[in-house]
C-alpha positions in Angstrom: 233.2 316.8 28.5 235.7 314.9 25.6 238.2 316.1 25.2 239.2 317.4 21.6 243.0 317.5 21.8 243.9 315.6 18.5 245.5 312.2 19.1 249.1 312.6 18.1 250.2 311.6 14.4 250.1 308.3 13.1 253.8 306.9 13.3 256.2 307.5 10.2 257.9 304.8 8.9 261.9 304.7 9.0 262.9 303.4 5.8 265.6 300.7 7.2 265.7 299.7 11.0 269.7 299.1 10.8 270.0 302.5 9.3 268.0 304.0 12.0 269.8 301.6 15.0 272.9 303.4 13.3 271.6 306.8 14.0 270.7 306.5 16.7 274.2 305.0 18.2 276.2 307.0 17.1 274.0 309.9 18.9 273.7 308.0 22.0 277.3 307.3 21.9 278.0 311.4 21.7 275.9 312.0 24.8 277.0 309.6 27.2 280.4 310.0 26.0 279.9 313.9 27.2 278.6 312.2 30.3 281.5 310.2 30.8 283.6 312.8 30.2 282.7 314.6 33.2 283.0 311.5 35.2 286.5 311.5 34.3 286.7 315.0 34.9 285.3 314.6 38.5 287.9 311.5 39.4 290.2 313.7 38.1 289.4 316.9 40.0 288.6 315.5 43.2 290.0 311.8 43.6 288.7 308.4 42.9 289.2 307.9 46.9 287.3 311.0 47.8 284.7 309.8 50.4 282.6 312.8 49.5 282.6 311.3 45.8 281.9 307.7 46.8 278.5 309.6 48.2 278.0 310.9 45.6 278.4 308.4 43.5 276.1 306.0 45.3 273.8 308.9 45.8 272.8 309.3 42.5 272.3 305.4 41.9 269.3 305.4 44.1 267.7 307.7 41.7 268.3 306.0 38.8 267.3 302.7 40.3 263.9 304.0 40.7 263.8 305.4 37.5 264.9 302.0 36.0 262.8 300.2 37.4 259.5 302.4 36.9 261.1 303.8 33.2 261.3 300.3 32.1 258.2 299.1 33.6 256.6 302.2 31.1 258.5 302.2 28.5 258.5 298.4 27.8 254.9 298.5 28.6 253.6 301.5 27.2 255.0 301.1 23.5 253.1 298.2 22.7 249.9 299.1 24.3 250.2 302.7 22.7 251.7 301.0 19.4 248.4 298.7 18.9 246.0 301.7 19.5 248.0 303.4 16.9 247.5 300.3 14.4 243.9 300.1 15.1 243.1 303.7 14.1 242.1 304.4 18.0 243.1 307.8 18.3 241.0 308.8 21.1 241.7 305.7 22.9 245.5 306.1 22.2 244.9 310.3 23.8 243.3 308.8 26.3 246.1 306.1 27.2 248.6 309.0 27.1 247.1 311.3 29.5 246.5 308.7 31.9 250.0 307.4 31.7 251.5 310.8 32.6 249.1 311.5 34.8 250.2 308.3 37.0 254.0 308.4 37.0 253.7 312.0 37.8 251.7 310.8 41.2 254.2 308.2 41.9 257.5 309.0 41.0 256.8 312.2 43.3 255.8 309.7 46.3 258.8 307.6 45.5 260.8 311.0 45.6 259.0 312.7 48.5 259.4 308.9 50.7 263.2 308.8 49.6 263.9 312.4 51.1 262.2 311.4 54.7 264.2 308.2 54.3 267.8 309.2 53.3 269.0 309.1 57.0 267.8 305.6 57.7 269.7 304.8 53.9 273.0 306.3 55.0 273.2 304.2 58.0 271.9 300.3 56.4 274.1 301.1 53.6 276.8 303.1 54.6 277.5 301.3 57.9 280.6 301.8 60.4 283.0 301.7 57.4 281.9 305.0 55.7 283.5 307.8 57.2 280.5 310.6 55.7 277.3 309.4 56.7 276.3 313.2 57.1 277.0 313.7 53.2 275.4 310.8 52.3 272.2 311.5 53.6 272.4 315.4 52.1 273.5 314.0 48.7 270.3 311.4 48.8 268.3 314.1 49.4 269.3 316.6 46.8 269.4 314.1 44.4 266.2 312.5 45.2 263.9 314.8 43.0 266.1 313.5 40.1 264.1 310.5 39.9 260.8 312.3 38.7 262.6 314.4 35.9 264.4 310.3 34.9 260.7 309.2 35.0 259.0 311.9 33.2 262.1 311.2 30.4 261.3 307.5 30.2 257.4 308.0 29.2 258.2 311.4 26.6 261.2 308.8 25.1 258.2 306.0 24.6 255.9 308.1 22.8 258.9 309.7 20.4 259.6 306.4 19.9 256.4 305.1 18.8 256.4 308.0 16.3 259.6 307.1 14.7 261.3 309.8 16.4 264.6 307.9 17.3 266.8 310.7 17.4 265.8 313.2 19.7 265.6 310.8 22.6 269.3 309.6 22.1 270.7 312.9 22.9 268.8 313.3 25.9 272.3 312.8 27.7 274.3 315.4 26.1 273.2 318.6 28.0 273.4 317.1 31.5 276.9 315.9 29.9 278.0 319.4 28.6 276.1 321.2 31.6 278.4 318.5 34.2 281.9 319.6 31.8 281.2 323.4 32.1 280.7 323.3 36.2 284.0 321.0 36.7 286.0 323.3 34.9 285.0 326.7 35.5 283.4 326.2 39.2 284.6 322.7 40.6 287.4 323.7 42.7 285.2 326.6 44.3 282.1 324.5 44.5 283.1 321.1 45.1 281.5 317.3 45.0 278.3 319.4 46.6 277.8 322.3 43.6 278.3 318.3 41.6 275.2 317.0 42.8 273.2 320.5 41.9 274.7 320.4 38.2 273.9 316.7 37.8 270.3 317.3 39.6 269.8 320.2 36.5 271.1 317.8 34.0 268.4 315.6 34.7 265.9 318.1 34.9 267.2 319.2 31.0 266.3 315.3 29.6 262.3 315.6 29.8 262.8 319.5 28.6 264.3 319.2 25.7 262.1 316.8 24.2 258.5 319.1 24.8 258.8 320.8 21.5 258.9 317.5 19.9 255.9 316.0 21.4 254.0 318.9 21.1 254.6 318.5 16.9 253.1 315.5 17.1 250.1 317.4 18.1 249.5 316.1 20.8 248.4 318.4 24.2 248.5 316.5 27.9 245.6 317.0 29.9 244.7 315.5 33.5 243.6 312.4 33.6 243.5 309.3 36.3 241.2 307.0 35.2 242.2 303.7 37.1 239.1 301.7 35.2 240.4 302.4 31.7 240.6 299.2 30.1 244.2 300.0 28.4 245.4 301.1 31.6 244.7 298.0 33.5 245.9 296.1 30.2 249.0 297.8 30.8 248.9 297.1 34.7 248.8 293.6 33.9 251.9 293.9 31.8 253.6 295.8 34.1 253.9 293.4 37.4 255.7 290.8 36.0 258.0 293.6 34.5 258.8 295.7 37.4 259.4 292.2 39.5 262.2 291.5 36.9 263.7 294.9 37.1 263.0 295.5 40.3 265.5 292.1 40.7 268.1 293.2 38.3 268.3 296.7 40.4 269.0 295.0 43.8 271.6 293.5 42.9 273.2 296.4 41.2 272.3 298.5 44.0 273.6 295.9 46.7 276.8 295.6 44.8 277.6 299.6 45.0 276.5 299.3 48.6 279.4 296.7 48.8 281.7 298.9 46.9 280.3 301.6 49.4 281.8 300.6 52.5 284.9 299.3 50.8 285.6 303.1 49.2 285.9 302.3 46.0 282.0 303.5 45.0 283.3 305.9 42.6 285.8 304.0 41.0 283.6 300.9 40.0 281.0 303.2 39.2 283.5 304.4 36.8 284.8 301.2 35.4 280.4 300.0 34.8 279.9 303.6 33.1 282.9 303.2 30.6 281.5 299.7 29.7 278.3 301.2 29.4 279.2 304.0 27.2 280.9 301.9 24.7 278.7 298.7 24.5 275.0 298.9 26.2 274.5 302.6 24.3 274.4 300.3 21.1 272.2 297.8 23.0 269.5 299.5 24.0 269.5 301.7 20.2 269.0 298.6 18.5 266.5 297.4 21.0 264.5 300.7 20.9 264.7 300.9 17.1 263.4 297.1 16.7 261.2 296.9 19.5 258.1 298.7 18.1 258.8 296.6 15.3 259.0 293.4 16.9 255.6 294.3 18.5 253.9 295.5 15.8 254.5 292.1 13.4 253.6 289.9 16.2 250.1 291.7 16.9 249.7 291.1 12.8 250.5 287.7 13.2 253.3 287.6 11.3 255.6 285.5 12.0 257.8 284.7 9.7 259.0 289.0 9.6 258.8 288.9 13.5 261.4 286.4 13.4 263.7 288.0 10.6 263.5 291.1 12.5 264.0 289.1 15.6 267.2 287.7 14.0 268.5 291.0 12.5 268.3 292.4 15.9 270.4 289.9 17.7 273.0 289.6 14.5 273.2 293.3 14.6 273.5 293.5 18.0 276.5 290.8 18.4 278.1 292.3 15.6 278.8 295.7 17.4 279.1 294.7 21.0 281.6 291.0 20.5 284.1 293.6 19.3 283.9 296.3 21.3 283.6 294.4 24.6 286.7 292.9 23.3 288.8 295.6 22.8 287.9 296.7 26.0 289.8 293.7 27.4 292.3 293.6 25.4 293.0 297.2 26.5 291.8 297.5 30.0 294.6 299.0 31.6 296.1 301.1 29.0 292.8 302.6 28.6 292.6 303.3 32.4 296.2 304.7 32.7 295.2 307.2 29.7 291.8 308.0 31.5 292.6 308.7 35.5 296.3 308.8 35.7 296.8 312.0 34.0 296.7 314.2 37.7 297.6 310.7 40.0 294.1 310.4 41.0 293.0 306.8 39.7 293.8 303.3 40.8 294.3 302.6 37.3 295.1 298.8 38.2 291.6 298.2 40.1 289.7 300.1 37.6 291.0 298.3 34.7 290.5 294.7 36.1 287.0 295.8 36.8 286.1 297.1 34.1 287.5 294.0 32.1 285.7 291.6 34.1 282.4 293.9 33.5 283.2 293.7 29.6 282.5 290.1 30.0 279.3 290.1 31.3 277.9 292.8 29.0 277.8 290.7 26.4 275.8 287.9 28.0 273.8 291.2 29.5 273.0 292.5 25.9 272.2 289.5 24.2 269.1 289.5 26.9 268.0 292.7 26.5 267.4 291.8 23.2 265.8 288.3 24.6 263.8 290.8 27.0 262.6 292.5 24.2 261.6 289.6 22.1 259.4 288.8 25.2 257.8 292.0 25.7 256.8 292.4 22.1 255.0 289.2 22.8 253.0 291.0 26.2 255.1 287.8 27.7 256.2 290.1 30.8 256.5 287.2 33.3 259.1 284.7 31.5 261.5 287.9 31.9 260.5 288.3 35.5 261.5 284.7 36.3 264.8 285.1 34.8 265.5 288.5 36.5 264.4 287.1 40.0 266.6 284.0 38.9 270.0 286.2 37.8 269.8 288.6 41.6 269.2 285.0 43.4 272.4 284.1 41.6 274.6 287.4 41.6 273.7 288.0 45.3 274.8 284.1 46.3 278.0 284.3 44.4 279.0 287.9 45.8 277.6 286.5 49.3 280.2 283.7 48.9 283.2 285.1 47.3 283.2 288.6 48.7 286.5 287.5 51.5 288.1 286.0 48.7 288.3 288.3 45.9 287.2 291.5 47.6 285.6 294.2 44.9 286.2 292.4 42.1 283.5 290.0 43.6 280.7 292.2 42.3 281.2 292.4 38.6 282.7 288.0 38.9 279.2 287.6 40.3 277.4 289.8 37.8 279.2 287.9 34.7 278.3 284.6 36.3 274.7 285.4 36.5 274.3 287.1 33.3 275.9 283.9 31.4 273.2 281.9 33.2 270.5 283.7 33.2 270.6 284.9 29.3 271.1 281.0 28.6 268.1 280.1 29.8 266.3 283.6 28.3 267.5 282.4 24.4 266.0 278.4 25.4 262.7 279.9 26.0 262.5 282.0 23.3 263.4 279.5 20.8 260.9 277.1 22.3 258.6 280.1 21.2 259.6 281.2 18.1 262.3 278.9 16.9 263.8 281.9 15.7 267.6 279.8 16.0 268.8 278.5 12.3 271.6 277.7 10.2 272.1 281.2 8.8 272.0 282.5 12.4 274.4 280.0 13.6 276.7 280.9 10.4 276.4 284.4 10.9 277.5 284.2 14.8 280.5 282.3 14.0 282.0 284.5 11.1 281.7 287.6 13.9 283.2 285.2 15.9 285.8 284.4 13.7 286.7 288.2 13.3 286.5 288.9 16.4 289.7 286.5 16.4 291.6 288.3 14.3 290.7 291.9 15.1 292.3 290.4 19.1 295.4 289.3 17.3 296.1 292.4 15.5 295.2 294.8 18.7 297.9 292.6 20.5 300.5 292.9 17.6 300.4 295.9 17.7 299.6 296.5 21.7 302.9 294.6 22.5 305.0 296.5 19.5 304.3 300.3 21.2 306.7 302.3 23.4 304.9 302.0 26.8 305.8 305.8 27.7 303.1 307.1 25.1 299.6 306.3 26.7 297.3 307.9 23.7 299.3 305.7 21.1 299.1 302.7 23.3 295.4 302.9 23.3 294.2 304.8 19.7 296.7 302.8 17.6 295.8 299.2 18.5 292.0 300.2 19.1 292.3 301.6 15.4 293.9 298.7 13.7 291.8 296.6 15.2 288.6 297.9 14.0 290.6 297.9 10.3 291.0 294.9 10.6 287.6 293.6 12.2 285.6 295.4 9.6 288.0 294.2 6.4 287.5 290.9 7.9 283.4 291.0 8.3 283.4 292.3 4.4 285.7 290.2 2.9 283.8 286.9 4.4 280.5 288.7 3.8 279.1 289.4 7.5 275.1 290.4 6.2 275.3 292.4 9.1 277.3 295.2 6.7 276.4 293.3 3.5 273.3 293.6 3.6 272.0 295.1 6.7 268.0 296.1 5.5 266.5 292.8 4.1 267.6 289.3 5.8 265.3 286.4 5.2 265.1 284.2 8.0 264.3 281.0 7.0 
C-alpha cells in the first residue's frame, strides 16, 4: 500500500551562507562550551589522575567512534542523495530514502551497541593492559555507555535532514542539554554519586540530542514509517558512496582511538582528552558549521553543473574557514599554559604543564585538520568518496608509524606530534587533488590567505605584549586581557587591509 505521509518541505533558502555559518558558530560554540564546562568541572571534582576518570574517559570514546564513523558515513552521504531528490521534485522518492535510512542505522547502530556490551571485557583487557589499575570499571563504564552510540547515530541522520532543510540552528545546540544536564549532576550530586552517576548523566545527555530535534522534523511534515528496502536504487546509490567513506573514517578513528589507548595505560586518558576537547571547542565547532552550512551548497551547484559558483562557494568556504580558525588556533598557543593554570589549577587537580603542551601541539594540527574537512567536503559534494578514503587510510598509516616510533622518546606528547605530522601531510595532498579537479586555487585566494596571515602576525605580537607585561599572580587577567587585545587587534587589522572575509562576506567572485 503507498504510503501517503507527505514528503517533507522543499528546503528554504538562507539568504547568506556566511551569515548562517555565523549562526550557527556561535550556537555550537554555546553548547560545547557547556560541555566543556563540565569536563572541567569533572577534572576538577574528581582529579585529572583519577583512574576511575581515565575509564571513563576512554569509555565514552568508543561510543563516539562508532558514531563517527557511521554519523559521517550518513551524514556526508545522505545530504547529497536526499539534496538531489529534493532538486528533482521527487518527493516520494526523497520519503522513501528517508524511511529507509532510519530504518537501517536503527538495525545497526543497535548491533554495534548490543556486540560492544558482550565485548567490553575482552576491550578492557587489549586496551587497558597490565598498566591500568581498573579493568573492572572499565569494562562496566563500556558497557553503560555503550547504548550511547545509537542515540549519537540516530542524532547524526535527524541533523542531515534539518540540514537539508535549511534548519541550521537547531542541530548546533544539540550539545547544550547533555552540557547543562552534565553541570547540574557535578554540582549538586557528584560527590555522592561519583565518576559512576558521570557516565549515567552523560548516557542521558546523549539520549536528549535526537530528542530535542523531533518537533522539528515533524514541521517539516514529514512522518517515519518502516521501511528496509535493500533494492531501492537510492539506497544502493548511497551504499556506493558510503564504502569509500566509512574506510576513510573508519582510518581517522583508529588512530584517534589507538592514541587514547596509549594515553590509557600511561594515566593521563583524561587529561589529553581534555587538552583535544578544549581545541575542539574553540576551533573545529567553527569547522564543521561552515562545512555543514556550505556543504548542501557545494553539492547542489555541482549537480547543476555549475562551476564557476561551485568554486566561489568552494573558495568562500576555505577563506572563511582560515579566517576564524589561524587565529584562534593561535591564541591557543600563544596562551597554552596560562589558559590551563586558569582551567584545572583552581582545586590542585590538573597537571597544568602536560595539559598545556598538549593541547598546544594539538592547536597545530587542527589547522591542517580543518582545512581537510573542508577538502573532504569539496570531495563529497562531488560523490568523490574514495579520494578522501585514500588520504584517510594514508594519514592513520602515518600517525600510527610516527607514534610507533617516537612513543620512548617523547612519551604522551607522541600522540598529538604524530597527529600534527599526519594532518600536514595528508591535507597537502587533499588540496593537490582538488585543484587538479577544480582549479579552484587563484590569485585572489592566495592574496586573501596571506593578509589573514599577515594578521595573524600582529594579533601574536600584541597577545605577547601584553602576555609578558601582566602580573603573573592574576590567572583571569593573564588569559582574558591578551586573548581580548588580540582579537582587537586581529579584527582592526583584517578591516583596515580589507580581509573580504568581513568585507564582504556574501558575494565573492572567484575568478
Amino acid at each position: 500500500m503507498p504510503n501517503k505521509t507527505p514528503a517533507p518541505h522543499s528546503p528554504k533558502q538562507s539568504a547568506s551562507p556566511n551569515r548562517s555559518a555565523s549562526d550557527v558558530a556561535v550556537l555550537s560554540f554555546f553548547g560545547r562550551v557547556l560541555t566543556f564546562v563540565g569536563r572541567t568541572m569533572s577534572i576538577g571534582r574528581f582529579g585529572a589522575a583519577n583512574p576511575l576518570l581515565n575509564a571513563f574517559t576512554y569509555a565514552l570514546h568508543v561510543p563516539q567512534v562508532m558514531f563517527n564513523i557511521v554519523g559521517t558515513a550518513l551524514s556526508t552521504v545522505f545530504i547529497p542523495v536526499y539534496n538531489t531528490l529534493l532538486a528533482e521534485e521527487k518527493r516520494g522518492e526523497a520519503k522513501a530514502f528517508i524511511d529507509n535510512v532510519i530504518t537501517i542505522a536503527i538495525v545497526f547502530l543497535l548491533f554495534l551497541a548490543s556486540i560492544g556490551i558482550i565485548a567490553a571485557p575482552l576491550v578492557s583487557r587489549i586496551v587497558g593492559g597490565a598498566e591500568f589499575g581498573e579493568p573492572q570499571y572499565l569494562t562496566f563504564s563500556l558497557r553503560v555507555l555503550m547504548p550511547a552510540m545509537v542515540f549519537f547515530g540516530f542524532g547524526a541522520v535527524f541533523t542531515g535532514l534539518l540540514q537539508s532543510h535549511g534548519r541550521f540552528r537547531l542541530p548546533a545546540l544539540v550539545s547544550a542539554p547533555g552540557g547543562i544536564l552534565l553541570i547540574l549532576y557535578i554540582v549538586f550530586l557528584g560527590d555522592r554519586f561519583g565518576v559512576t552517576g558521570l557516565l549515567c548523566a552523560t548516557l542521558l545527555g546523549a539520549a536528549m540530542q535526537p530528542l530535542i530535534m523531533i518537533p522539528a522534523i515533524r514541521s517539516l511534515g514529514y512522518r517515519y514509517s518502516f521501511s528496509l528496502d535493500y533494492k531501492n536504487e537510492n539506497i544502493r546509490a548511497a551504499g556506493r558512496l558510503c564504502v569509500p567513506v566509512l574506510v576513510s573514517v573508519i582510518s581517522y578513528q583508529a588512530h584517534f582511538l589507538f592514541a587514547h589507548s596509549m594515553a590509557l595505560r600511561m594515566g593521563y586518558a583524561a587529561v589529553m582528552d581534555y587538552a583535544q576537547q578544549l581545541v575542539q571547542v574553540f576551533i573545529m565547532i567553527i569547522v564543521l558549521s561552515v562545512a555543514a552550512v556550505y556543504f548542501p551548497k557545494l553539492s547542489a551547484l555541482w549537480a547543476k553543473a555549475d562551476r564557476g559558483e561551485y568554486n566561489a562557494a568552494l573558495i568562500n568556504a576555505f577563506v572563511y574557514t582560515i579566517f576564524l580558525v589561524l587565529p584562534a588556533a593561535c591564541g591557543l598557543i600563544l596562551l597554552r599554559l596560562e589558559i590551563m593554570e586558569f582551567l584545572l589549577d583552581w582545586r590542585g587537580q590538573g597537571d597544568t604543564q602536560t595539559a598545556g603542551t598538549l593541547m598546544g601541539i594539538y592547536a597545530i594540527g587542527i589547522i591542517a585538520t580543518a582545512v581537510r574537512e573542508i577538502g573532504d567536503r569539496g570531495f563529497y559534494s562531488m560523490k568523490d568518496s574514495v579520494t578522501p578514503a585514500l588520504f584517510g587510510v594514508t594519514i592513520m598509516a602515518v600517525n600510527i608509524t610516527v607514534t610507533v616510533l617516537l612513543i620512548p622518546r617523547f612519551g604522551v606528547y607522541t600522540m598529538p606530534i604524530a597527529y600534527t605530522v599526519a594532518a600536514g601531510l595528508g591535507v597537502s595532498g587533499l588540496l593537490a587533488r582538488l585543484y587538479r579537479r577544480t582549479r579552484f586555487i587563484n590569485r585572489r585566494l592566495l592574496l586573501e590567505i596571506g593578509k589573514i596571515i599577515l594578521a595573524v602576525v600582529i594579533m601574536a605580537g600584541v597577545v605577547l605584549f601584553v602576555r609578558n607585561t601582566l602580573p603573573a599572580d592574576n590567572r583571569l587577567l593573564a588569559v582574558a586581557l591578551p586573548a581580548l587585545a588580540g582579537a582587537a587587534a586581529y579584527f582592526a587589522t583584517a578591516r583596515l587591509i580589507r580581509i573580504k572575509a568581513i568585507t564582504e562576506p556574501v558575494k565573492w567572485n572567484a575568478s
